[in-house]
C-alpha positions as a Markdown table, in Angstrom:
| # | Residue | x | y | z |
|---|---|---|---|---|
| 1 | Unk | 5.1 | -16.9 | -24.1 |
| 2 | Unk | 4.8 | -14.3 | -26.8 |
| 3 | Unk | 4.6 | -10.6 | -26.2 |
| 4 | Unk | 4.1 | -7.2 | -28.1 |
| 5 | Unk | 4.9 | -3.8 | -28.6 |
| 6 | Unk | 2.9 | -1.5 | -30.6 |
| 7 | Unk | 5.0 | -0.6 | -33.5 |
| 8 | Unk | 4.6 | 2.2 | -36.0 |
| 9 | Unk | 0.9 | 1.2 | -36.9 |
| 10 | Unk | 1.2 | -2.0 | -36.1 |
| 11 | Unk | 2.4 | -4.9 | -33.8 |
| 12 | Unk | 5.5 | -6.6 | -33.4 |
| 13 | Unk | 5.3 | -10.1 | -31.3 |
| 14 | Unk | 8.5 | -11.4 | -30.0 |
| 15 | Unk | 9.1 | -13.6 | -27.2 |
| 16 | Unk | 11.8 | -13.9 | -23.9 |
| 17 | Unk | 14.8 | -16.0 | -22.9 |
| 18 | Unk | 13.5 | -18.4 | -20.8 |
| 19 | Unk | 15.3 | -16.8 | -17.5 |
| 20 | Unk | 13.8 | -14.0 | -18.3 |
| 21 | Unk | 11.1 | -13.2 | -15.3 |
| 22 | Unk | 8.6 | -10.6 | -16.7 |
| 23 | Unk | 6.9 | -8.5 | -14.1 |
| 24 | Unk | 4.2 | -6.7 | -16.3 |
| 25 | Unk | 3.4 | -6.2 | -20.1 |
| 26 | Unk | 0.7 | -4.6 | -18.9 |
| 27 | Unk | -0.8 | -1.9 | -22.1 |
| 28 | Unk | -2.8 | 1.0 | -21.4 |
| 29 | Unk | -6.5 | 0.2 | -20.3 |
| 30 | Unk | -8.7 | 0.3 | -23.3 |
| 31 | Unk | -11.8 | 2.2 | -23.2 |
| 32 | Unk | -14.8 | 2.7 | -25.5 |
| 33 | Unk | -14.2 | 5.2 | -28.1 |
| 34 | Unk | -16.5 | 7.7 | -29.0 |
| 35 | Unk | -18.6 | 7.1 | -31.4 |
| 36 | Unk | -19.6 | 10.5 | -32.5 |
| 37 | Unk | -17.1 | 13.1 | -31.7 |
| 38 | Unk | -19.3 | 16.5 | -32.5 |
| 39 | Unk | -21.7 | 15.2 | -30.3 |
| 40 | Unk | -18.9 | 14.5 | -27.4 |
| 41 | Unk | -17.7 | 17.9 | -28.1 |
| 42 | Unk | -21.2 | 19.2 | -27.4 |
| 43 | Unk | -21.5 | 17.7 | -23.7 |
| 44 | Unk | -18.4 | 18.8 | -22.6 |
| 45 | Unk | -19.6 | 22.3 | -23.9 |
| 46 | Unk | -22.9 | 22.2 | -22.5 |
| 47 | Unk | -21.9 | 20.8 | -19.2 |
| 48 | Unk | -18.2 | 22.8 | -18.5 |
| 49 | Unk | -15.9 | 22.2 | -15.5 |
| 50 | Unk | -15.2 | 24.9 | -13.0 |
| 51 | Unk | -16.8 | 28.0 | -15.1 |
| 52 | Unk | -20.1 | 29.2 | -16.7 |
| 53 | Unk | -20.6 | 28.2 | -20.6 |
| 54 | Unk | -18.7 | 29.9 | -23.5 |
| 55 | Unk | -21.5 | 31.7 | -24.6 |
| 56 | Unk | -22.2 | 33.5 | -21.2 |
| 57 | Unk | -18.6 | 33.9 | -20.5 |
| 58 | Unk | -18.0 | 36.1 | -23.8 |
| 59 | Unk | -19.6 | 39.0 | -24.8 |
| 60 | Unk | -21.0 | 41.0 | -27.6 |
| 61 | Unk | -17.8 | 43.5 | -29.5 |
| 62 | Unk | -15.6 | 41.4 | -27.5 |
| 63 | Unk | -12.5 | 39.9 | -30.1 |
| 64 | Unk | -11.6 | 36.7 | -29.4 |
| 65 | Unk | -8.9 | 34.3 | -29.7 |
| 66 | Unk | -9.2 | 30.3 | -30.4 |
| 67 | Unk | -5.8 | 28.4 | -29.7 |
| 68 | Unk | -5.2 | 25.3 | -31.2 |
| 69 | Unk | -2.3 | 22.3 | -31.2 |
| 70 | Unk | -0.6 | 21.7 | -33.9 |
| 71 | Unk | 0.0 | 18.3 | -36.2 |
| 72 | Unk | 2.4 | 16.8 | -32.7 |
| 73 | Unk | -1.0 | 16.0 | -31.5 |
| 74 | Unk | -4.3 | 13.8 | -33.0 |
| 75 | Unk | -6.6 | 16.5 | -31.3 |
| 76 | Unk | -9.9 | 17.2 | -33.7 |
| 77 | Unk | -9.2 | 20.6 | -34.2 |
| 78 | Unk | -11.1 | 20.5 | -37.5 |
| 79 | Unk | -14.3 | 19.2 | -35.9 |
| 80 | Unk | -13.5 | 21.5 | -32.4 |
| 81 | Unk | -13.2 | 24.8 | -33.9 |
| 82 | Unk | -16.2 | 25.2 | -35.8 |
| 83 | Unk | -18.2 | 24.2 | -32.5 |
| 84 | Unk | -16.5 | 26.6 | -30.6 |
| 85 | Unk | -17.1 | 29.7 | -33.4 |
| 86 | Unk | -20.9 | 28.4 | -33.1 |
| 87 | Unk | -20.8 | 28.9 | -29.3 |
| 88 | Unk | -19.1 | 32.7 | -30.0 |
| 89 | Unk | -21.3 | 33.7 | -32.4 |
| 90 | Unk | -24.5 | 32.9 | -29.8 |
| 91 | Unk | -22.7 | 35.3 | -27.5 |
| 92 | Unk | -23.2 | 38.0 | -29.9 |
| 93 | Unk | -19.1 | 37.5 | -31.3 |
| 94 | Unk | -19.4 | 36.9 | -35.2 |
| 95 | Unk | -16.6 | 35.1 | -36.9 |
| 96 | Unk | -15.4 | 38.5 | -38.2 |
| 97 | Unk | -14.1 | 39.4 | -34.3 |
| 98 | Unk | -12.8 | 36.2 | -33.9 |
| 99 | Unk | -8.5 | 34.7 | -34.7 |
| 100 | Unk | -7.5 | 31.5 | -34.9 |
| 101 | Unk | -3.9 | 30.3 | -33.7 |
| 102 | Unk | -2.0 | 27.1 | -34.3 |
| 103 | Unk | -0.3 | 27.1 | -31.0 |
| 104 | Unk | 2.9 | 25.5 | -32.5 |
| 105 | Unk | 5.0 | 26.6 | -29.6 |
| 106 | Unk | 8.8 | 26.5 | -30.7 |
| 107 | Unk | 7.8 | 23.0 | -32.8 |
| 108 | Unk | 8.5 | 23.1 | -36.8 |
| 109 | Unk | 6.5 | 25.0 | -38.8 |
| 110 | Unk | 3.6 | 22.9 | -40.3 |
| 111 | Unk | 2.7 | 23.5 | -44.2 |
| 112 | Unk | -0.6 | 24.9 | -45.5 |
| 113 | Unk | -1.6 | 21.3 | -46.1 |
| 114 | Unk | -0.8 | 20.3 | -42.7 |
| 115 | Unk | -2.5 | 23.3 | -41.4 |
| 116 | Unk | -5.8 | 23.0 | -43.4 |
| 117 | Unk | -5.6 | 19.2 | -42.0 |
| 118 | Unk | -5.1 | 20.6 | -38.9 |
| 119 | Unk | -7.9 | 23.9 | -38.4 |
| 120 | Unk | -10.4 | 21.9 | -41.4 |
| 121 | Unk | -11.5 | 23.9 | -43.7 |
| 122 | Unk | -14.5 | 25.2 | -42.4 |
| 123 | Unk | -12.8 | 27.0 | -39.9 |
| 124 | Unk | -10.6 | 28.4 | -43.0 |
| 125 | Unk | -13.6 | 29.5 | -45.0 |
| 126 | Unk | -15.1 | 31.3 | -41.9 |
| 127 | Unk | -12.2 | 32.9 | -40.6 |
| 128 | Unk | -10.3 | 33.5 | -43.8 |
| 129 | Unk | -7.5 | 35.1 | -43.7 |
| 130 | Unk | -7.6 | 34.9 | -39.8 |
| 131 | Unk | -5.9 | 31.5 | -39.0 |
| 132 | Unk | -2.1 | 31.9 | -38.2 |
| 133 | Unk | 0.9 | 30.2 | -37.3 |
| 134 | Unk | 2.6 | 31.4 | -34.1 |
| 135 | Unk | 6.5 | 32.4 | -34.3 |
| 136 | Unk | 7.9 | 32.2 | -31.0 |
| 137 | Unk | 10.9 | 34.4 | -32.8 |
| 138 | Unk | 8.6 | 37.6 | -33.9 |
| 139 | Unk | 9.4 | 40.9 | -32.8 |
| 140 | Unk | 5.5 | 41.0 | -32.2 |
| 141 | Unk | 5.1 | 39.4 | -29.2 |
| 142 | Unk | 3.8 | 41.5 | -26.3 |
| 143 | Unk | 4.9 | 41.2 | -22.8 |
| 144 | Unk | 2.5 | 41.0 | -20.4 |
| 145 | Unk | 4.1 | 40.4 | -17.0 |
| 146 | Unk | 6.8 | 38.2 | -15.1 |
| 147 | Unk | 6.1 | 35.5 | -13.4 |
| 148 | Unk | 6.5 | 35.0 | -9.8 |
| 149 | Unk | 9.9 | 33.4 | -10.3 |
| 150 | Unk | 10.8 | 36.3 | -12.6 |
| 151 | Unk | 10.6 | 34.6 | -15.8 |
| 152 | Unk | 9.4 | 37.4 | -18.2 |
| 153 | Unk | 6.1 | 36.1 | -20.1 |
| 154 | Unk | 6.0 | 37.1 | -23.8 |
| 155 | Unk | 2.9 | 35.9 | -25.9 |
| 156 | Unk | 1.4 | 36.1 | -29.7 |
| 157 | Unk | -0.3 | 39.4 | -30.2 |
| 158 | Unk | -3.4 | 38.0 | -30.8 |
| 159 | Unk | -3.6 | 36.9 | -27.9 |
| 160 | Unk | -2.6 | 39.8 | -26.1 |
| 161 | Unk | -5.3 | 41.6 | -27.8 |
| 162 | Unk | -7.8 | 39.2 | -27.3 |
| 163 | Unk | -11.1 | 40.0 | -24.7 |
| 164 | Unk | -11.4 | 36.3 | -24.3 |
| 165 | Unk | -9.1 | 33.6 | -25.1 |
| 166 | Unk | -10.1 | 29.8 | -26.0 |
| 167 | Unk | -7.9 | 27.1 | -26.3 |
| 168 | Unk | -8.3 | 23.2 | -27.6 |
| 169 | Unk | -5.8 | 20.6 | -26.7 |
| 170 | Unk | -5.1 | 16.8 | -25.7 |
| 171 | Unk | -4.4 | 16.1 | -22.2 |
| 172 | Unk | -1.7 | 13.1 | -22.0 |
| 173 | Unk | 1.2 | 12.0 | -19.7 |
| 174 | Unk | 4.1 | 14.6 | -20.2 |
| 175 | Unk | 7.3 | 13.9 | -18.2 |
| 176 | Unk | 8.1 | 16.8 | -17.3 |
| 177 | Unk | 4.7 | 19.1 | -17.4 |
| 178 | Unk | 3.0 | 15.7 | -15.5 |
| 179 | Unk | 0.0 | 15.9 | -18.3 |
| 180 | Unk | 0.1 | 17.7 | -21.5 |
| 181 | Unk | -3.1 | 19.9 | -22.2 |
| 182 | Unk | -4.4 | 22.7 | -20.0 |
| 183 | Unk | -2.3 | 25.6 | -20.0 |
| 184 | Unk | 0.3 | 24.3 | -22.1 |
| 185 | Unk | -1.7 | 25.6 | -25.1 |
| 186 | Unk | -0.5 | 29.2 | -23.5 |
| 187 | Unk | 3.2 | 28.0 | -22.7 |
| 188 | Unk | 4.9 | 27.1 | -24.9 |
| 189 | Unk | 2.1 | 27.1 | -27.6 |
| 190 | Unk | 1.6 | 31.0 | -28.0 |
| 191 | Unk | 4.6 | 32.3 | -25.6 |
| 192 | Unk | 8.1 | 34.0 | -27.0 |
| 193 | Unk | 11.3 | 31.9 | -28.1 |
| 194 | Unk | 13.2 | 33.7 | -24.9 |
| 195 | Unk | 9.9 | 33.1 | -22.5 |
| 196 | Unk | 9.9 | 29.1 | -23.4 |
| 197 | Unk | 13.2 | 28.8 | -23.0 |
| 198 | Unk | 13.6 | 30.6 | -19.9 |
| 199 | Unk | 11.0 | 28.0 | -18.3 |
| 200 | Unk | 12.2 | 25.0 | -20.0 |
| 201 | Unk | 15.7 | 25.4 | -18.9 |
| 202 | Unk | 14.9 | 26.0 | -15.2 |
| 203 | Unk | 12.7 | 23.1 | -14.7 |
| 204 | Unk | 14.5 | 20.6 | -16.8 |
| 205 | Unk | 16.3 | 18.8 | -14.0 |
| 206 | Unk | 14.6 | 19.5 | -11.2 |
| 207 | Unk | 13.2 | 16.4 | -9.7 |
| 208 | Unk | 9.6 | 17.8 | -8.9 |
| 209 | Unk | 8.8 | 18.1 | -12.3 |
| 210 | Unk | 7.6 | 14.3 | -13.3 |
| 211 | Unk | 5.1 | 12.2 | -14.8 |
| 212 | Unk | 1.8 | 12.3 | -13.8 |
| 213 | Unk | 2.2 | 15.1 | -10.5 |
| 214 | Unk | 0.6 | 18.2 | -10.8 |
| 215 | Unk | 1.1 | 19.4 | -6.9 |
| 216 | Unk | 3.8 | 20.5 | -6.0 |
| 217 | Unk | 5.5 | 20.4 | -9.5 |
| 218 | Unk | 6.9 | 23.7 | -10.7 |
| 219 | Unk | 7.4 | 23.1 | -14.5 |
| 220 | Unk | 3.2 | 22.8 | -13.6 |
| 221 | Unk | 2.9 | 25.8 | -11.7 |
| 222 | Unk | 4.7 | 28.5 | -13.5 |
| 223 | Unk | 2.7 | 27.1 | -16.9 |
| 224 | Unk | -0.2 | 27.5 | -14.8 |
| 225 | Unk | 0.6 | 31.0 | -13.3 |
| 226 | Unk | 1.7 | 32.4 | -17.0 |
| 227 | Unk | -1.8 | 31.3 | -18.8 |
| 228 | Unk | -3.8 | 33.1 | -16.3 |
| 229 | Unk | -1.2 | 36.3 | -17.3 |
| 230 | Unk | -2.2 | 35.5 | -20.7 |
| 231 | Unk | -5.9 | 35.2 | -20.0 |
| 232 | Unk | -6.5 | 31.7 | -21.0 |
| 233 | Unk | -10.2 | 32.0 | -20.1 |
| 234 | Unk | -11.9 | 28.2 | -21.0 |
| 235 | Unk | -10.0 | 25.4 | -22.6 |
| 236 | Unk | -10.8 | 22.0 | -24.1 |
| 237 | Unk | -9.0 | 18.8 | -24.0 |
| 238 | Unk | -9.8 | 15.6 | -25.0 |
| 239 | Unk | -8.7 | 11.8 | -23.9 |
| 240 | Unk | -7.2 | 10.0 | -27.2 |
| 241 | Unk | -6.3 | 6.2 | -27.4 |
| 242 | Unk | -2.9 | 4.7 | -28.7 |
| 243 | Unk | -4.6 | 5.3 | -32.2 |
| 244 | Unk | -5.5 | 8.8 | -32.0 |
| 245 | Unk | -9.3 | 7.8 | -31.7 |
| 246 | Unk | -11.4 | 10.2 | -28.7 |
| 247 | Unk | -12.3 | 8.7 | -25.7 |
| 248 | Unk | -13.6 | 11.2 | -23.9 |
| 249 | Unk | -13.5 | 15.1 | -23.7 |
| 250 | Unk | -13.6 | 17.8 | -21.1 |
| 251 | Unk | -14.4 | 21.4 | -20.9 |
| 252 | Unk | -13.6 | 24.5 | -18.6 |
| 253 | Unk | -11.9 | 26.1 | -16.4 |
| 254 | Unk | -8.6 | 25.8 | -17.8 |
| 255 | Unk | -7.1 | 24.2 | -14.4 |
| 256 | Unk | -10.1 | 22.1 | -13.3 |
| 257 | Unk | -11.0 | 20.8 | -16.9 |
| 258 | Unk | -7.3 | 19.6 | -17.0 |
| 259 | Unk | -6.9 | 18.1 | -13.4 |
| 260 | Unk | -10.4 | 15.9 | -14.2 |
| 261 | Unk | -8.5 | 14.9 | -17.5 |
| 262 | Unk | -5.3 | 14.3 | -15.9 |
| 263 | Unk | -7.4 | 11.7 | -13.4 |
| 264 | Unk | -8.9 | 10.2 | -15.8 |
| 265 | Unk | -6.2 | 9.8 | -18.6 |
| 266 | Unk | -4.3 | 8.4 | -15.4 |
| 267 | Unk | -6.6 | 5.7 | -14.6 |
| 268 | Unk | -6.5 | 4.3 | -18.2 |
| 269 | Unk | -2.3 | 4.7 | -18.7 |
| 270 | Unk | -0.8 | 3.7 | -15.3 |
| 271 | Unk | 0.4 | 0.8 | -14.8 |
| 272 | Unk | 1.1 | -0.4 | -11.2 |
| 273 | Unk | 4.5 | -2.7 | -11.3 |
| 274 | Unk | 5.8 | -4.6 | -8.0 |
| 275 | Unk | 9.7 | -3.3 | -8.2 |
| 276 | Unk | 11.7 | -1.6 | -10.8 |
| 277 | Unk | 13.0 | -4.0 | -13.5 |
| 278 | Unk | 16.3 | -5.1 | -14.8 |
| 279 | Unk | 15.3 | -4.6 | -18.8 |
| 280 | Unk | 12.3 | -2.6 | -19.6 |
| 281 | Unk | 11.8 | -3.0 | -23.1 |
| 282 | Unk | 9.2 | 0.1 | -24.7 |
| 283 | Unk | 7.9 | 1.6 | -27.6 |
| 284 | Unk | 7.3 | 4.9 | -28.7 |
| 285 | Unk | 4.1 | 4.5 | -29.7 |
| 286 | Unk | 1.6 | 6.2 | -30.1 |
| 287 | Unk | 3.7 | 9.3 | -29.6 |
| 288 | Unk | 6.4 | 8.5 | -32.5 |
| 289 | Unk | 6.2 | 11.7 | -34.8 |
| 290 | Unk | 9.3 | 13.8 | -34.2 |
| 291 | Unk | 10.4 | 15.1 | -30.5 |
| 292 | Unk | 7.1 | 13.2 | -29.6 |
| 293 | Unk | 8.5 | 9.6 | -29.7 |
| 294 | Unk | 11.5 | 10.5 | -27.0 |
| 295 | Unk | 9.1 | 10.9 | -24.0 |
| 296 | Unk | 8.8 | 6.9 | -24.2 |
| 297 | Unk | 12.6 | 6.7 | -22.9 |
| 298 | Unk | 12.2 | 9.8 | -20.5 |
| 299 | Unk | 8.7 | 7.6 | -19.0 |
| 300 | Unk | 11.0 | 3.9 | -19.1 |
| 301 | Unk | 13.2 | 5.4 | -16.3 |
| 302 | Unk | 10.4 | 5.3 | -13.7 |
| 303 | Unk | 10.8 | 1.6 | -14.2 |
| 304 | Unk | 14.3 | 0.8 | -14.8 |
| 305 | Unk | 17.1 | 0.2 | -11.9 |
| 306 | Unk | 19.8 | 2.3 | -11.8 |
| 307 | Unk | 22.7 | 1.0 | -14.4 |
| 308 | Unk | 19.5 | -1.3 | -15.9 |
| 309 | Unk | 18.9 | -1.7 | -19.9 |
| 310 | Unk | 16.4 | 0.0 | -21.7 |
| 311 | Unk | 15.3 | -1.3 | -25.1 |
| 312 | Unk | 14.2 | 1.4 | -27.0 |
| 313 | Unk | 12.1 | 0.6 | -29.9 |
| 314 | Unk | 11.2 | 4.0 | -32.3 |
| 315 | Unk | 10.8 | 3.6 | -36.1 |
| 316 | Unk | 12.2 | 7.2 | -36.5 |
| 317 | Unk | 10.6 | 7.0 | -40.2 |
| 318 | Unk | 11.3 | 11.5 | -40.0 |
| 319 | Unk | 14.6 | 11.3 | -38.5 |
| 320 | Unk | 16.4 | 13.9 | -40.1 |
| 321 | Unk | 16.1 | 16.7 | -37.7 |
| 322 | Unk | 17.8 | 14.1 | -34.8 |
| 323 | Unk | 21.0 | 14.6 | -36.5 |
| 324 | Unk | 21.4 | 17.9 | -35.7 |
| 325 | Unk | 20.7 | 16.8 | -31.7 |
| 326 | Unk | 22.9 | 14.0 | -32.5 |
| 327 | Unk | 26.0 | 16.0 | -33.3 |
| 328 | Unk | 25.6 | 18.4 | -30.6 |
| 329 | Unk | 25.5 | 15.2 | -28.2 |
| 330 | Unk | 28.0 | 13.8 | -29.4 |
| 331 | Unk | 29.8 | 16.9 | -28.8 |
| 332 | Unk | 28.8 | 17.9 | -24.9 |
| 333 | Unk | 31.5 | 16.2 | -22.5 |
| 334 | Unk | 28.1 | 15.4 | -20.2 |
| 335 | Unk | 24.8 | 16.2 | -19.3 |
| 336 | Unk | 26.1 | 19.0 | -17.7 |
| 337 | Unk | 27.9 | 20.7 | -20.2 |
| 338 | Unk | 25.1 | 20.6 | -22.0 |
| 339 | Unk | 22.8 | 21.7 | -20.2 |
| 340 | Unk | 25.2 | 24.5 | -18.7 |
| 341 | Unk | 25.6 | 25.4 | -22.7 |
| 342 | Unk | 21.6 | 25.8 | -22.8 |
| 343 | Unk | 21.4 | 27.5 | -19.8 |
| 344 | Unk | 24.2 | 30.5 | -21.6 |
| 345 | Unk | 22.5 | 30.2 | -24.9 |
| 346 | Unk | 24.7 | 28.7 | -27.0 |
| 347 | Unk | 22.3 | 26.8 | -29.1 |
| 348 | Unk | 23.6 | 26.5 | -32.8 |
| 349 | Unk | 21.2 | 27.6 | -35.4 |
| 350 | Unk | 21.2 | 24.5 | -37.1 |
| 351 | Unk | 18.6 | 23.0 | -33.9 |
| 352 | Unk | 17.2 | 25.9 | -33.4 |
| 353 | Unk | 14.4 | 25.3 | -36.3 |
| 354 | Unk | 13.4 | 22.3 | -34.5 |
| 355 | Unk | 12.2 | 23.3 | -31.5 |
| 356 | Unk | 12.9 | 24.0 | -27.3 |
| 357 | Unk | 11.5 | 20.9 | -26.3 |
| 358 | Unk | 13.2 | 18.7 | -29.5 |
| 359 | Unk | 17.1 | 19.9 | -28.8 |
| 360 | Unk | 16.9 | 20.4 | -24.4 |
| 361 | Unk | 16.3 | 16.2 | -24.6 |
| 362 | Unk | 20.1 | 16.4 | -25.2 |
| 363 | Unk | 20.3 | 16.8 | -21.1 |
| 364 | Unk | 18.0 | 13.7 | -20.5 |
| 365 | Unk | 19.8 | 11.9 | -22.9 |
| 366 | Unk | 23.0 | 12.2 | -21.7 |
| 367 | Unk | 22.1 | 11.5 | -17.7 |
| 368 | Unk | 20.3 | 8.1 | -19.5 |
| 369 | Unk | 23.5 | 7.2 | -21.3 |
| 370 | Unk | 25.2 | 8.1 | -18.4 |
| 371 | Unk | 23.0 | 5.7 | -15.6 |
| 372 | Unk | 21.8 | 3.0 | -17.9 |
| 373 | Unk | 22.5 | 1.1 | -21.1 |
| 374 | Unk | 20.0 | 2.2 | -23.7 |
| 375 | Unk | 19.9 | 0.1 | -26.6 |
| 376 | Unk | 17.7 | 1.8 | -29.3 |
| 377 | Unk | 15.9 | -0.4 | -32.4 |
| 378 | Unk | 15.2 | 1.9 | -34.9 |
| 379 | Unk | 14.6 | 1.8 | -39.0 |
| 380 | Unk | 15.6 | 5.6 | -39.2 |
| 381 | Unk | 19.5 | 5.7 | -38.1 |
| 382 | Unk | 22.1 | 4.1 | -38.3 |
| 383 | Unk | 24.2 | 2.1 | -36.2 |
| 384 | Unk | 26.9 | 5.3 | -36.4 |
| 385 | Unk | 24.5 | 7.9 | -35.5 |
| 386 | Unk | 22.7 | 6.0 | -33.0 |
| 387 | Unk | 26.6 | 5.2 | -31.3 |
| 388 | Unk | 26.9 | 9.2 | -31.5 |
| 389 | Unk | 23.7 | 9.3 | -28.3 |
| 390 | Unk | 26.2 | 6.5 | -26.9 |
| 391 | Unk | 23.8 | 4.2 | -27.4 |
| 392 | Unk | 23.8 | 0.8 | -28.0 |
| 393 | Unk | 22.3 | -0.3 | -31.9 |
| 394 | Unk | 20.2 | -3.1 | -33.2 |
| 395 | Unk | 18.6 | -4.0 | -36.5 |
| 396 | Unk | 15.7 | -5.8 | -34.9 |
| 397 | Unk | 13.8 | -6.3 | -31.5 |
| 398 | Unk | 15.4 | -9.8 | -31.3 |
| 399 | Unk | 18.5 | -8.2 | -31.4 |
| 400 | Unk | 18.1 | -5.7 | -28.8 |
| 401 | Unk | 16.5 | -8.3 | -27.0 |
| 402 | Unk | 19.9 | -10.6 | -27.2 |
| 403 | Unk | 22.0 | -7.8 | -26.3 |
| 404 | Unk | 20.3 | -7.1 | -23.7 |
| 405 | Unk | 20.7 | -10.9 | -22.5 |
| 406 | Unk | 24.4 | -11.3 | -22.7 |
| 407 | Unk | 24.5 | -8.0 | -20.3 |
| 408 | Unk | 21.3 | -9.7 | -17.8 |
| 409 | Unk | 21.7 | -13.7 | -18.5 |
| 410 | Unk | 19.1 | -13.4 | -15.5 |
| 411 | Unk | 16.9 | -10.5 | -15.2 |
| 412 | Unk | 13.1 | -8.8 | -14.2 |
| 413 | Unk | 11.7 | -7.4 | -17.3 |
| 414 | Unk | 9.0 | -4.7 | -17.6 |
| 415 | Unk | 7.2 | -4.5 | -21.4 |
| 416 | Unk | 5.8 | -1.1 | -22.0 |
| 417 | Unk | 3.6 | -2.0 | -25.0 |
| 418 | Unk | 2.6 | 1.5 | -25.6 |
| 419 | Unk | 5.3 | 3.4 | -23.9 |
| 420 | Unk | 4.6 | 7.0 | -25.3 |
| 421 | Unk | 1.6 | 7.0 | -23.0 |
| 422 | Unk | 2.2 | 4.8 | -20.0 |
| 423 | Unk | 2.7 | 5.7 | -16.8 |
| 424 | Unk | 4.7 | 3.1 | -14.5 |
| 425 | Unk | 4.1 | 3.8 | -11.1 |
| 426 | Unk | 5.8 | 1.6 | -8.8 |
| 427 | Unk | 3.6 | 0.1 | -5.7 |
């Protein structure tokens, strides 16, 4: 029988040994995509979840802030943002009183290109000279508050400044956060280089914070609890399919607009499997830009058995920031001396470009090549620098797949087609 993965754009079929006994290859549920996104954007606007409309919400002399993701995510800020002024200006806010932020969090910074691309240029002709680029690292980040826990909360000025604050997202399976979206557009996407990293740190191995739970989960939480310091006051986030078309979009309260997403995003990505698998063989996609196309590993270890095989299959077509992560890997005795050397700070300044959430996956990586094999199919690296993750190599998926059989001759198999956005949930 022949399977798939979705690959980089595309497909790649392969098929099994024969002793091989597959227990799902399940993909993500499709569902219709919207056909005309302004007009999706519109509902969600004119019916919000949890709170009154935009345009009774703000105020006339208010200033107002509009967050957006940055180029990690498909989101449609171009088409979003101009909606959104629309709904401002009705409330007596003219473009002139109003700043837009590309909510990069501690990501790389994108270029002018990426960023008209990104806002549209609409949104650049009306608020010229008004759309920025966070830095997480400015002096110019205002405190406003600690968080329960104590974490100190440090955000854009803008923000600070702002009477109301608006943020659009995408709200997708996160394993750590549970979904992406929501407040996350606050923290990390407008917070301090010291604020992220405080949180990041704290939650990173703390078994409550996993795929697809929002109770109880304190990664959750504390986002939660530092956005409403921050004033997050209505937020957008839409549904996107392995392809980065919408599917649906909801509007809000920035908590109750995100759990409705989070239900629904769950009903089309979780897969129910019978018992965890030998070999789970995955993809990155869609999520295979950058930091993006790890979460598909982190997600395969609700599926695998402890000391199973993971087949990891990531083009890693912009690989060169990974070597940086690589080396430091390669240098940490264990996932514990790594993380303990996160916890102190000692981060060299050759990750620190990249990102909190890109060079902290040096903890998950080293507990997976410490409880499983991993055996990573990539185009990007090299059989060396993937050996540096201690991580098995392979030039091709029928490779991988026959390494994985010498190890397994006999062996339940679980095929995450589109791994990136999956959720395995075992009955």
């Amino acid at each position: 029988m022949n399977y798939y993965l979705n690959y980089s754009g595309g497909r790649i079929n392969f098929s099994l040994p024969s002793e091989w006994n597959v227990l799902s290859s399940k993909d993500c549920a499709k569902a219709p995509v919207v056909e005309d996104v302004g007009k999706e954007i519109e509902r969600a606007l004119d019916n919000p979840i949890g709170t009154s409309r935009l345009e009774q919400l703000a105020r006339p002399g208010m200033k107002a802030a509009v967050l957006f993701d940055d180029i990690q995510r498909a989101t449609p800020a171009s088409v979003t943002i101009p909606l959104i002024l629309n709904r401002l200006n009705q409330a007596g806010i003219p473009d002139e009183r109003i700043t837009a932020i590309c909510a990069r969090g501690t990501h790389p910074l994108p270029t002018p290109e990426q960023l008209e691309k990104k806002a549209g240029k609409e949104t650049l002709v009306r608020l010229h000279g008004r759309v920025h680029i966070h830095d997480s690292q400015s002096s110019e980040n205002v405190f406003v508050g600690k968080t329960r826990r104590g974490t100190p909360v440090e955000i854009n000025r803008s923000v600070a400044e702002a009477d109301i604050v608006v943020g659009i997202g995408t709200c997708m399976p996160h394993p750590y956060a549970g979904h992406s979206g929501g407040c996350k557009i606050i923290m990390p996407g407008v917070c301090s280089y010291r604020t992220v990293g405080e949180h990041h740190y704290a939650w990173l191995r703390n078994k409550d914070c996993k795929l697809n739970v929002l109770e109880g989960n304190p990664f959750y939480d504390e986002t939660t609890e530092m956005a409403r310091l921050a004033g997050l006051s209505f937020k957008m986030d839409f549904l996107l399919n392995e392809v980065g078309q919408v599917i649906g979009a909801f509007a809000g309260d920035p908590v109750e607009e995100h759990r409705q997403a989070a239900e629904h995003a769950a009903s089309l990505y979780l897969i129910p499997l019978p018992k965890e698998a030998d070999v789970v063989i995955t993809s990155a996609a869609p999520l295979e830009i950058g930091v993006q196309a790890t979460k598909s590993l982190l997600n395969a270890r609700l599926a695998v058995k402890a000391g199973g095989t993971i087949i990891w299959a990531a083009a890693q077509k912009q690989a060169g920031p990974l070597m940086s992560l690589i080396e430091q890997m390669a240098a940490a005795k264990s996932a514990n001396d790594y993380h303990r050397k996160l916890l102190q700070g000692d981060i060299p300044d050759s990750i620190k470009p990249h990102g909190i959430s890109f060079f902290m996956l040096g903890v998950p990586f080293k507990e997976l090549s410490e409880k499983y094999k991993v055996i990573h199919f990539t185009e990007g690296l090299t059989k060396e620098q993937v050996e540096l993750m201690n991580f098995g190599y392979a030039s091709s998926l029928e490779d991988a797949i026959q390494q994985a059989y010498k190890i397994t001759p006999k062996a339940d198999v679980t095929i995450l087609p589109s791994g990136g956005t999956i959720i395995p949930s075992i009955k």
